[in-house]
Each structure stands twice: as C-alpha cells, then as structure tokens.
N, C-alpha and C positions, 0 to 999 in steps of 0.2 A: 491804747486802742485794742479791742478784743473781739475778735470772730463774733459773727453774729449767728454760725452755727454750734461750732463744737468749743468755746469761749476762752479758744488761746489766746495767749496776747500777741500782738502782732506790733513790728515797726511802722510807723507812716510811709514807710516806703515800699513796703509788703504790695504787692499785687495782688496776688492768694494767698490763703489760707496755706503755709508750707504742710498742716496738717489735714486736712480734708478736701484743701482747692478748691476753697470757695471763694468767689473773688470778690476782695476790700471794696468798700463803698463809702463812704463818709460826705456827706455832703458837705459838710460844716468845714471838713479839715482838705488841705493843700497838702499835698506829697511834696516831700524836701527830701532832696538827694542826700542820701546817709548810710551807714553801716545797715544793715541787713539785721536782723535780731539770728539770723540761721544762717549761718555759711551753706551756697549753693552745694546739692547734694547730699548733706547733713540734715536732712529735717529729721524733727523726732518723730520716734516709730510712733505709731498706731496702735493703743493696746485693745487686743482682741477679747471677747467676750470669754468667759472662763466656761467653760463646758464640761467642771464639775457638777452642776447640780440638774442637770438633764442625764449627766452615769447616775448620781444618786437617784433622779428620778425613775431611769429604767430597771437600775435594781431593785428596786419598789414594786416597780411590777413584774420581774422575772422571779423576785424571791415567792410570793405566792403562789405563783404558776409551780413551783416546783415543789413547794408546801402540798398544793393540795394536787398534782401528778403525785406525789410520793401516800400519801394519805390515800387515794382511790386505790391505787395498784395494792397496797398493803392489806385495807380493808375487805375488799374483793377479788384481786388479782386479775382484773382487767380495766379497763377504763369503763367507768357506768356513769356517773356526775360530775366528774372534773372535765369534761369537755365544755361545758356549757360557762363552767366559770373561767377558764382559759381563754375558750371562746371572745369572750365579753372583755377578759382584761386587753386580748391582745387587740379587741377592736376599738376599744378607748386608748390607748396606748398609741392608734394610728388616726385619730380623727384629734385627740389631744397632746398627744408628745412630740409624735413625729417632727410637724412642721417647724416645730422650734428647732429643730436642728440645721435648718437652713436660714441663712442671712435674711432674704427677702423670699418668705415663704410665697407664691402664687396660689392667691385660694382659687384661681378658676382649675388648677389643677389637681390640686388638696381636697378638695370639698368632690366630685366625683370619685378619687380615690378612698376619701372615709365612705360616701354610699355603698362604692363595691366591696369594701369591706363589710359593710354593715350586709350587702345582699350575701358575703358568702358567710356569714357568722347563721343567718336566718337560714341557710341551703344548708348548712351542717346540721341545726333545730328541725328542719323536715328531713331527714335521711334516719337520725339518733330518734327520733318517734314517732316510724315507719308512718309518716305525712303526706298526703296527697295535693297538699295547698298552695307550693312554692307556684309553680311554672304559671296558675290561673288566679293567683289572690296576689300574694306576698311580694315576687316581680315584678309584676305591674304598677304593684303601688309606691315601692322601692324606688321604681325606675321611673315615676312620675314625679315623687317628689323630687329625684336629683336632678332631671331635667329641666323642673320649675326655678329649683335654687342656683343650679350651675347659671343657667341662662342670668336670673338676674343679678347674679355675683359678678357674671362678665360684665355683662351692658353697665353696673356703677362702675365697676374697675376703669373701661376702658372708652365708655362715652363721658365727656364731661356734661353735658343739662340732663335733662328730663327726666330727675331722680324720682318725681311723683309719677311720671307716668309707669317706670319702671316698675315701683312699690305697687300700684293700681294696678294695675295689669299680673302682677303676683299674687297681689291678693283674691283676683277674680279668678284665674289661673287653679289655685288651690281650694277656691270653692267647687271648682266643674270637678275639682278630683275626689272631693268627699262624695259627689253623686257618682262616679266611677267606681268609689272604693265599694260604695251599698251596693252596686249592679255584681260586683264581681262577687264579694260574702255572698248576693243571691245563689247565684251559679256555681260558687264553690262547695257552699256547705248544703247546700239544697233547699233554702229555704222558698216555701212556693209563691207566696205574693210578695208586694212592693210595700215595705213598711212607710220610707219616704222622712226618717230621719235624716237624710241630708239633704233634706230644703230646708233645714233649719240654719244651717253651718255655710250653705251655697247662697240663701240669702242674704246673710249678713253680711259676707266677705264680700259678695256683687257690690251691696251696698258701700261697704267703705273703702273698696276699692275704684269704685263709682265716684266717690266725693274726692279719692285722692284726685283722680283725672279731672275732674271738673274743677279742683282747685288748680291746678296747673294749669288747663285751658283759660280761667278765669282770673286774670291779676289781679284786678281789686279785692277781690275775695281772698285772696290767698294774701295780700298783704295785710287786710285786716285781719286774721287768723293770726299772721306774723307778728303784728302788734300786740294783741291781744292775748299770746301765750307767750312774749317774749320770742320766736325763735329768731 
C-alpha cells in the first residue's frame, strides 16, 4: 500500500502517512495489527527542495546588472543608460524569481508587490527623462490595473463558486479602465478632443464579460457550452 499523496509505501497498519500525515484510506483493505514499516519517532526525513537553481537564477540576474553598471560608469563616468536596464531586470527578478523562493507563495500578496515594483521602476522612467506623466497618467493606471487583478486573484484564492462571475466582472472592470486610460492621455499630454478609441476595447470586454455572467446565472447554457467544448 502506498500514499496516495507523496507515494511512500506504507504498512496496513499505518494511520498516516509517517511522511507527509496524510491519513490511510483503503476501502478494500482491513488494518491487521502488525509491525509498523517506521519505528515511532524514526520516520524518514523529508527532502527539501534544492535552492540551487533559484542562486543560479539570481546570479543570472545580478551578473548583468553589474556587466552593464560596470560598462555605463566606464563609458561615461556616470550612470546615463544602465538604470533603465537594472531597472527592468530587478523588476522581473521580483514579479518572476522572487516568489519561488517561498514554499507556498500568496499571490494576493505577490501580485500588488510585482505592481509596486513595476510603479516604482516607471517613477524612476519619469524622474531619468525629466517627465511630467507619473502622478496623472502612469499611477493611475498602474494602480488600476493592480486593484483589478489583486481583487480578482483574491476572490478565486479565497471564495470557492462563482469563478464566472469573478472573470465577468474583471473583464468589465478592465474595459471602464481602457476609457479611464484615454481620459487621462487626454489630460495628460494635452490632447484637445475625445478620439473615443476605447469604445472599441470597453465594448468588447462588456460584452464577454457580459456572456461570462449570463453563463453563470444561466445553467443550461453554461452546461451546454460545458459540453460542447469539453470543459
């Protein structure tokens, strides 16, 4: 008999899993009183994940940062272009490396930590080419979409139903902010009238965010869709 999570072998007289504690089930098979396969207190250790190739991964991105820090200071003798590619590495570095370095990463905590990195990699891009954009374009929009994706990264995380309405409501969500983003480039770059490219992107996303919720409100319909693509 063998775990049916992590597939050690286990006695018929096993309770738990001596390795993970997960507890014996067998419908088919009767526990009979017998030796133990693990003398209590002796179970086998647990072997943990090697966290070599997450050092190999971050010297991959520390070696270039210092490639081209070394390369800028040499060629100019100040920092002119290497902030922008440090910038970028160290902000992929924490929206992609980072959370592996935790057992059970929480992306409701991960995913606003990569946006505020991405907001201050874009705050260094408006200071390095004396920009006026951040506080009334860039922010806002930044801080729109984290708000959109945090939220519905929580609600699957942490509600079990209503993954369509979730999705619909994101998708509709992300359409009112393409009209937000055209009203702020108004006001930011000075353009004088309403060109109205984002009813192109706010309609569509209404729309199939519109169909996700109506297939959630709608069983039959969402089971014949289920049928019909397989899901």
């Amino acid at each position: 008999m063998y775990c049916v999570k992590c597939g050690v072998k286990l006695a018929d007289t096993e309770k738990q899993c001596p390795l993970c504690a997960t507890i014996v089930f067998h419908p088919d098979i009767t526990r009979e009183s017998g030796e133990e396969l693990y003398p209590a207190g002796k179970h086998p250790a647990s072997s943990s994940s090697s966290r070599w190739p997450l050092i190999i991964l971050s010297a991959a991105f520390l070696l270039p940062i210092l490639i081209v820090l070394l390369c800028d200071l040499q060629l100019n003798g100040t920092l002119t272009w290497a902030g922008y590619v440090i910038g970028a590495l160290i902000t992929a570095y924490v929206v992609l490396i980072l959370p592996m370095w935790f057992r059970d990463p929480n992306p409701v905590i991960f995913v606003p930590c990569g946006f505020a990195t991405v907001a201050l990699y874009v705050l260094y891009i408006n200071f390095a080419t004396d920009g006026h954009w951040y506080l009334s374009f860039a922010l806002p929009v930044i801080g729109g979409v984290c708000a959109i994706v945090t939220a519905a990264v929580s609600l699957v995380r942490y509600v079990k139903r209503g993954k369509l309405y979730i999705f619909g409501g994101a998708l509709i969500a992300f359409g009112a902010l393409t009209l937000l983003t055209e009203f702020l480039i108004n006001i930011t770059f000075g353009f004088s009238r309403f060109i109205g490219w984002s009813l192109y992107p706010l309609t569509t996303l209404v729309l199939l965010g519109g169909m996700l919720i109506f297939l959630a409100i709608c069983r039959p319909a969402r089971e014949s869709m289920e049928r019909k693509f397989f899901i």
